[in-house]
C-alpha positions as CSV (number, residue, x, y, z in Angstrom):
1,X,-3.9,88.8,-93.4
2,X,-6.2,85.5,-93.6
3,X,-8.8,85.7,-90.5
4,X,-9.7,82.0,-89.3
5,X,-13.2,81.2,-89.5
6,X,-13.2,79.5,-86.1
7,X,-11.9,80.6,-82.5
8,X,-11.0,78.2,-80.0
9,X,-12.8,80.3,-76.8
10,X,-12.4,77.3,-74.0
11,X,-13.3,73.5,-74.1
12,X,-13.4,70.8,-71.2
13,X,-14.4,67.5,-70.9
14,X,-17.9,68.2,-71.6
15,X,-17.6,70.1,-74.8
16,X,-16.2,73.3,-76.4
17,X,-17.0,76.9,-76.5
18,X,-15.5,78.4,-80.6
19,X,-16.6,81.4,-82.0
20,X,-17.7,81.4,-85.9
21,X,-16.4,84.8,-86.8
22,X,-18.2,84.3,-90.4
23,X,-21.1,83.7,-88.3
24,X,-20.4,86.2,-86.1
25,X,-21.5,83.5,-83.2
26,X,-20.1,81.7,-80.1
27,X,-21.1,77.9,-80.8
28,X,-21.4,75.3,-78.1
29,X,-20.8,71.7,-79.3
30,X,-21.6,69.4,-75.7
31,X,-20.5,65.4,-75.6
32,X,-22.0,62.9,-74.3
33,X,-22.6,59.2,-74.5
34,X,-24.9,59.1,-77.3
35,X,-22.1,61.7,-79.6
36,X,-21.5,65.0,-80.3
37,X,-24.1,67.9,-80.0
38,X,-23.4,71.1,-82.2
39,X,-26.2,73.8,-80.6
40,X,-25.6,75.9,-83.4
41,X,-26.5,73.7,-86.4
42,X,-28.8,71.4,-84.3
43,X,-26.7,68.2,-85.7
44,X,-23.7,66.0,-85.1
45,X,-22.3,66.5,-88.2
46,X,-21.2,70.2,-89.5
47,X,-17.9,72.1,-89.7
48,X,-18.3,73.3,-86.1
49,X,-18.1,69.8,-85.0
50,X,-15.1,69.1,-87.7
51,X,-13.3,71.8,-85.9
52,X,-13.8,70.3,-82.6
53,X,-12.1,67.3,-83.8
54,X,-9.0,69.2,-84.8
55,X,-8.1,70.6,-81.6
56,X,-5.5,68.4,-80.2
57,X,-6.8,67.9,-76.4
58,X,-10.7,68.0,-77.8
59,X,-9.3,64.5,-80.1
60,X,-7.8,63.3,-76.7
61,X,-11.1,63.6,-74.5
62,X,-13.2,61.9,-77.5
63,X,-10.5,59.5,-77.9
64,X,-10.5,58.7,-74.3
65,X,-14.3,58.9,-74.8
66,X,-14.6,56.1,-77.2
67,X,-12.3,53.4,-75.2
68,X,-15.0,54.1,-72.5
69,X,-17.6,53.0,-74.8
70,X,-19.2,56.1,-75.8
71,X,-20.6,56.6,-79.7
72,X,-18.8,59.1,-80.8
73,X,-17.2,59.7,-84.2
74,X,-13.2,58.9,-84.2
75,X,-11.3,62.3,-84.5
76,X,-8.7,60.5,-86.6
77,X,-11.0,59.6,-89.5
């Protein structure tokens, strides 16, 4: 059995919550008008962040995000 490397442990309009199991960490990635924050990595780019972007209703809120005129990167890039 294949163990995923990331677990989706809640999300909301202002970020997500996943844990990394390779890690063996719970990484916070906030949003806000200026992008997206990954606390883990300290960046706005990383696989944490990729992984946001792939979870359907995270993709909506940035989505919705972006036609508000917020910086963020497009989720269907």
């Amino acid at each position: 059995m294949v163990k995923k490397q990331y677990e989706l442990i809640s999300h909301d309009m202002n970020g997500i919550k996943i844990f990394d199991h390779q890690n063996k960490t719970l990484v916070s990635i906030t949003i806000n008008p200026k992008g997206l924050q990954c606390h883990h990595c300290e960046t706005s780019q990383c696989l944490h962040v990729d992984f946001m972007l792939s979870v359907p209703d995270m993709a909506k809120t940035v989505r919705q995000k972006i036609k508000a005129g917020w910086n963020l990167p497009d989720p269907d890039r």
